[in-house]
C-alpha positions, 0 to 999 in steps of 0.5 A: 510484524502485522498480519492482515486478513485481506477481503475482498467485495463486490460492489453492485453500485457506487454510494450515493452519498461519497466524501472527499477522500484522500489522495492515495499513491502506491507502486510495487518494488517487487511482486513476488514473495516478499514484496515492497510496495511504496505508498504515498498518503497525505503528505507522509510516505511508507515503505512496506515489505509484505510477506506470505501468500493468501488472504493473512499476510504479514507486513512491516511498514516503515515511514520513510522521507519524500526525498527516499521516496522520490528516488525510488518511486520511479522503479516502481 
């Protein structure tokens, strides 16, 4: 089981010089303690249950298949 230390920053302006990026989905199952969110990304998606409260959280991450994905993302 991971943790994550969460930060957060306040930008004063976009940078000049932004790449193409990758398209990124997520919705939320739950919100509470724990919750599930579903996540989209460059083709593969992900179940992850995070736990805990704060800035360290713990998460597990499981890749799960478009078609589970596809059945549960509308709860989102």
């Amino acid at each position: 089981m991971k943790k994550r230390n969460k930060k957060k920053y306040l930008l004063v302006g976009l940078p000049t010089e932004l790449t193409e990026g990758t398209q990124i989905s997520h919705g939320y199952l739950s919100v509470g303690n724990p919750e599930v969110r579903l996540r989209s990304k460059a083709g593969r998606f992900y179940a992850t249950r995070k736990g805990g409260e704060g800035f360290v959280r713990t998460e597990e991450e499981v890749e799960i298949s478009k078609e589970v994905f596809d059945i549960l993302w509308p709860e989102t």
